[in-house]
GUKOLVEX-55234 format. One record per residue (C-alpha): x, y negated, z; residue in three letters. Coordinates in steps of 0.2 Angstrom, whole numbers. Layout:
N
ATOM     px     py     pz    r
ATOM      X      Y      Z  ALA
...
END
This chain:
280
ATOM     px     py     pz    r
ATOM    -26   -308    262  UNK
ATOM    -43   -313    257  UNK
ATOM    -47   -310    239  UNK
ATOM    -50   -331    232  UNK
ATOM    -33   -333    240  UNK
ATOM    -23   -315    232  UNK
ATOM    -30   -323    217  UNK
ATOM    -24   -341    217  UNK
ATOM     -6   -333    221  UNK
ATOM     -6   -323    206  UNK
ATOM    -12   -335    195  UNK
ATOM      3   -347    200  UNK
ATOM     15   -329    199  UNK
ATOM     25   -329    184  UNK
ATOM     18   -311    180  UNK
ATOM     26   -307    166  UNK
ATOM     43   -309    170  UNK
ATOM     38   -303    189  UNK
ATOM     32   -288    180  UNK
ATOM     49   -285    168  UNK
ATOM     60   -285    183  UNK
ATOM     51   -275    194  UNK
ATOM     52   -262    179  UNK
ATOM     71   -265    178  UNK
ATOM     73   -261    193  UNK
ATOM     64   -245    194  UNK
ATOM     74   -239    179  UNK
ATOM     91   -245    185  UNK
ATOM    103   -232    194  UNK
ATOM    106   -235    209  UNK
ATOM    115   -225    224  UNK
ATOM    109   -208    226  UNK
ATOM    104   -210    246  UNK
ATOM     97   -226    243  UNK
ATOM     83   -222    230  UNK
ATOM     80   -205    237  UNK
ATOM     76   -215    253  UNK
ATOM     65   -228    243  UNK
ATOM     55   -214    234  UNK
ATOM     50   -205    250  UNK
ATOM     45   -218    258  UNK
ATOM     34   -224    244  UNK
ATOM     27   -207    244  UNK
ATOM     23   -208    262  UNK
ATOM     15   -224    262  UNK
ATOM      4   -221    248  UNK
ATOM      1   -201    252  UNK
ATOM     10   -196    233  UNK
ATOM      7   -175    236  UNK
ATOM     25   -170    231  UNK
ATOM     22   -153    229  UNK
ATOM     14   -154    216  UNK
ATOM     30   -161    206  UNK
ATOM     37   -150    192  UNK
ATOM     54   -156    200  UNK
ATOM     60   -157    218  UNK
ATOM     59   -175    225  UNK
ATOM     80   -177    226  UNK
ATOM     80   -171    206  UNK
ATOM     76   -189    201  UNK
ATOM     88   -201    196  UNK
ATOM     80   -217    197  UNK
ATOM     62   -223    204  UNK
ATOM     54   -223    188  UNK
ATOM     57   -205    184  UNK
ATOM     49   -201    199  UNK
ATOM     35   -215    196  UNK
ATOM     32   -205    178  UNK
ATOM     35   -187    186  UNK
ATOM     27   -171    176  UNK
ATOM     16   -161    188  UNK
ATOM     20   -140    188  UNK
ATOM     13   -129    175  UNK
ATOM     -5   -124    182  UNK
ATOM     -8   -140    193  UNK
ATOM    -21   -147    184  UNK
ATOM    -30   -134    175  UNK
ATOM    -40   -140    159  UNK
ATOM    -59   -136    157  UNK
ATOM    -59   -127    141  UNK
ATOM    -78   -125    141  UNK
ATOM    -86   -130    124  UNK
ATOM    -91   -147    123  UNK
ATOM    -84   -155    139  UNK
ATOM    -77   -168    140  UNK
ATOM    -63   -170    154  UNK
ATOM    -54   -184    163  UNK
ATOM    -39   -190    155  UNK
ATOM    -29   -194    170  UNK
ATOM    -28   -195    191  UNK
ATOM    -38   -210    198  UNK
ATOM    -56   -216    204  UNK
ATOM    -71   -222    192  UNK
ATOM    -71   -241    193  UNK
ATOM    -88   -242    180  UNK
ATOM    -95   -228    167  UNK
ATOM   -112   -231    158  UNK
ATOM   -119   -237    140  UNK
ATOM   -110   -252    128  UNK
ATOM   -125   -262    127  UNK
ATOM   -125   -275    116  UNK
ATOM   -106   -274    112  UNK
ATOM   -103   -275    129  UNK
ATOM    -95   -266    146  UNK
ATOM    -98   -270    164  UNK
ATOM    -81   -274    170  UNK
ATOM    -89   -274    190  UNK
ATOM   -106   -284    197  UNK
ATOM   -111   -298    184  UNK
ATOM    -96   -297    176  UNK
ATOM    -93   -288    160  UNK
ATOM    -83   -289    142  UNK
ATOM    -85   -285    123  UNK
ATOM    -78   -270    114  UNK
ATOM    -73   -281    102  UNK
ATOM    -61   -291    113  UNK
ATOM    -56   -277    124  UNK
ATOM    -48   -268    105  UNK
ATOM    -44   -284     99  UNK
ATOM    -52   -281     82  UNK
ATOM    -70   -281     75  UNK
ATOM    -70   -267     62  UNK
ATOM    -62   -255     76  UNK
ATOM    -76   -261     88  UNK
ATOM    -90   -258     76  UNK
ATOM    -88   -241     77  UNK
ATOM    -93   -242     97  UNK
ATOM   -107   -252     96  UNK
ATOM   -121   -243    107  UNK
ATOM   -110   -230    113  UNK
ATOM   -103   -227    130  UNK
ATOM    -87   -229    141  UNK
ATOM    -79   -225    157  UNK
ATOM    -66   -236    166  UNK
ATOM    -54   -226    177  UNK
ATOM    -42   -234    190  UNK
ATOM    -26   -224    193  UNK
ATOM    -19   -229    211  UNK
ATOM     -2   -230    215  UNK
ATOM     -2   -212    222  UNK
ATOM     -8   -205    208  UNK
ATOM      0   -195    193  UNK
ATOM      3   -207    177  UNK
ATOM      1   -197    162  UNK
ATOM    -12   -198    151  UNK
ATOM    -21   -185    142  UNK
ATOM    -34   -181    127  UNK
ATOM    -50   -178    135  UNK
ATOM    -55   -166    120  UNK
ATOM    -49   -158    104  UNK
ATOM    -45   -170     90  UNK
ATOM    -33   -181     78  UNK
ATOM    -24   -195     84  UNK
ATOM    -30   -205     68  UNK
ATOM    -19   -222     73  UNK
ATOM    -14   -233     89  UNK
ATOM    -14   -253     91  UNK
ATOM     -2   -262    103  UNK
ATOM    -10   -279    110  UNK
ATOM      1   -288    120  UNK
ATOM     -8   -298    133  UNK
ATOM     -4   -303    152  UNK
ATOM      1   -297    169  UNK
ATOM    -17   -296    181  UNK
ATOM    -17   -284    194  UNK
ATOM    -30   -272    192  UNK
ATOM    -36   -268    210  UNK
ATOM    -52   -270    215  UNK
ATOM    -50   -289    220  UNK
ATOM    -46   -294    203  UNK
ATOM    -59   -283    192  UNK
ATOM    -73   -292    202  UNK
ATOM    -65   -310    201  UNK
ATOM    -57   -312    184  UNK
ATOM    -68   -314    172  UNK
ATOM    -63   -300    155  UNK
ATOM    -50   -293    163  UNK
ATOM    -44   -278    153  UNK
ATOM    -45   -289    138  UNK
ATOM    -31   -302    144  UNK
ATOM    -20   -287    148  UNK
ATOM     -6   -278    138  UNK
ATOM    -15   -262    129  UNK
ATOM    -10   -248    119  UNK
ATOM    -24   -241    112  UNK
ATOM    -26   -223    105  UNK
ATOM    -40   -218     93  UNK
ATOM    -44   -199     93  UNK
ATOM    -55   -192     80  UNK
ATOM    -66   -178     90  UNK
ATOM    -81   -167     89  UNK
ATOM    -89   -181     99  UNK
ATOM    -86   -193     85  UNK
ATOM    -69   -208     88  UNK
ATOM    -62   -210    106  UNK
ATOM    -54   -225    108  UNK
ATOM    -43   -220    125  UNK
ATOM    -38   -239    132  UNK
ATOM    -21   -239    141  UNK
ATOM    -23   -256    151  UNK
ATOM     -5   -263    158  UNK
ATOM     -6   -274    175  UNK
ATOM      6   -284    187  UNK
ATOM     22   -272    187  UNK
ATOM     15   -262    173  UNK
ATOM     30   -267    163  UNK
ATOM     30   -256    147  UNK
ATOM     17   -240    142  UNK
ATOM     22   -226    131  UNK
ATOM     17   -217    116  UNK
ATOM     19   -197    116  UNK
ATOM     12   -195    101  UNK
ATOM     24   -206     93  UNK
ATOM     38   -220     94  UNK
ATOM     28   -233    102  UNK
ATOM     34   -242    119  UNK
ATOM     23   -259    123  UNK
ATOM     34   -274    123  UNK
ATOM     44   -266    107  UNK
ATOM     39   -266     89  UNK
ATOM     24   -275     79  UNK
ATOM     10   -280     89  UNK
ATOM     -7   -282     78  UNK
ATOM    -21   -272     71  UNK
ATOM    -23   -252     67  UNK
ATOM    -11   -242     64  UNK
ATOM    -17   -230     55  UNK
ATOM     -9   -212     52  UNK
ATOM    -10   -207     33  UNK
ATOM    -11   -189     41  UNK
ATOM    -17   -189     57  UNK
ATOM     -9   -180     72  UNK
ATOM    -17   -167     79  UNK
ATOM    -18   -164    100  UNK
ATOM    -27   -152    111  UNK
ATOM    -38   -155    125  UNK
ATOM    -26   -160    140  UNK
ATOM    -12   -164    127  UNK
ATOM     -2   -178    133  UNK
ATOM     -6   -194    124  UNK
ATOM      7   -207    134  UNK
ATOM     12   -212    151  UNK
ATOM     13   -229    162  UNK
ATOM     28   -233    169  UNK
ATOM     17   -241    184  UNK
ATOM      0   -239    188  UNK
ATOM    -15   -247    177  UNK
ATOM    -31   -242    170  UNK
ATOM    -39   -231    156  UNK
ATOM    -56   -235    148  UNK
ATOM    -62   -220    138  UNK
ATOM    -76   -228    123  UNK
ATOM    -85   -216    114  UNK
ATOM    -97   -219     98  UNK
ATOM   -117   -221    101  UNK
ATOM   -126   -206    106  UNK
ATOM   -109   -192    105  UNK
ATOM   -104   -192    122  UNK
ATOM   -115   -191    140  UNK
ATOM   -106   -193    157  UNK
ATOM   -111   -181    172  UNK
ATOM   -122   -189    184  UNK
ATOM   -106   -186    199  UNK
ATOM    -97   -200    187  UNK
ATOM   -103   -215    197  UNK
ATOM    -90   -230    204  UNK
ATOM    -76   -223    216  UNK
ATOM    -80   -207    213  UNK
ATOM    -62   -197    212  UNK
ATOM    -58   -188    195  UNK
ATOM    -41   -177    190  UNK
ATOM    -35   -174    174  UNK
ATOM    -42   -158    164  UNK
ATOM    -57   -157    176  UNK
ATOM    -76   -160    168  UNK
ATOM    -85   -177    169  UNK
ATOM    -96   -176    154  UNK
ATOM   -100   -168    137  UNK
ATOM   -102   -169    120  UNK
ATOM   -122   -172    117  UNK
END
């Protein structure tokens, strides 16, 4: 399908309730053979490494617990070198570079500000001249998400938002993409100053959760800062949340705290725990 035509489709696709039933679905029961079949069949298609499953393939009871699988103990080693800064989840680089003038690139001659992207001025004055990193997770790829260094969950904000895919096709031909989206956004304090880590929802993407706390998208008080009077602490590689389909993250970092290895360039692979930059 050629991309100006993927893109008039979607635009007429009722996303959001697409999006809501396909996530029913994943987290209905349904007979044993049946999803058993439907899960090794996805795994083939889209080359999901089962092996590296903390639970064997027939443990799961329905498609999203297989979707949101844990990987076993020692999969993904984290880099515990001092100062670096590693990948918070499985997927490809999509863009990294500087916040110039507020702003991202979002692909060629297309970009967005940080202001929109958090939904809230005061939090984006805090990345003004900093840096970021957009990473694509893949439907192969495991769905967690992680703290790329030490720090303090200090709050969280829920944005609800719409349904765009977030493949390739869509990040160069929808103009502020990740800002129209769904987010739950996560602010770690860190030796590298405030990380905002961006949890981006997409078509299917139906709800995002919270491992810090009680926070589900599509439930609760959607608005500004939430703000922890004692902030949480999380190691490096500590789960922060999960997708309960595949999306995006966008790391930001403040101006002058954080400097991405020259290997982080677009479609370059990255795993969780492994190095892709460090704390200047």
């Amino acid at each position: 399908m050629r991309d100006e035509t993927f893109m008039r489709w979607m635009r007429l696709m009722p996303k959001s309730a697409v999006s809501t039933a396909v996530g029913m679905a994943t987290r209905a029961p349904m007979p044993v053979a049946f999803h058993r079949a439907a899960i090794r069949a996805f795994a083939r298609r889209f080359k999901v490494n089962l092996d590296e499953a903390a639970l064997d393939v027939n443990s799961f009871r329905t498609f999203a617990e297989f979707f949101t699988r844990k990987l076993k103990d020692g999969a993904r080693p984290i880099d515990a070198g001092d100062g670096v800064i590693v990948s918070p989840v499985d997927g490809a680089v999509s863009q990294c570079g500087p916040i110039t003038e507020g702003r991202c690139v979002q692909a060629k001659g297309v970009d967005y500000t940080v202001e929109k992207l958090l939904g809230d001025a005061e939090a984006a004055r805090a990345f003004q001249g900093g840096t970021f990193a957009t990473l694509y997770l893949s439907p192969r790829d495991y769905h967690r998400i992680h703290a790329p260094l030490d720090g303090a969950i200090e709050g969280y904000a829920y944005i609800p938002g719409e349904f765009w895919p977030v493949n390739p096709a869509s990040v160069r031909l929808k103009d502020a993409l990740f800002c129209l989206n769904e987010r739950l956004i996560t602010y770690v304090r860190t030796r590298a100053g405030l990380c905002a880590v961006v949890k981006v929802g997409a078509t299917n993407v139906a709800r995002i959760r919270a491992a810090y706390d009680d926070v589900l998208t599509h439930r609760g008080q959607p608005g500004k800062v939430h703000r922890y009077a004692n902030p949480i602490p999380v190691k490096k590689g500590a789960e922060l949340g999960v997708f309960e389909m595949g999306s995006t993250v966008i790391l930001l970092f403040e101006t002058g705290r954080a400097r991405w290895d020259a290997s982080l360039v677009p479609e370059s692979v990255v795993r969780m725990g492994r190095r892709i930059g460090e704390i200047v």
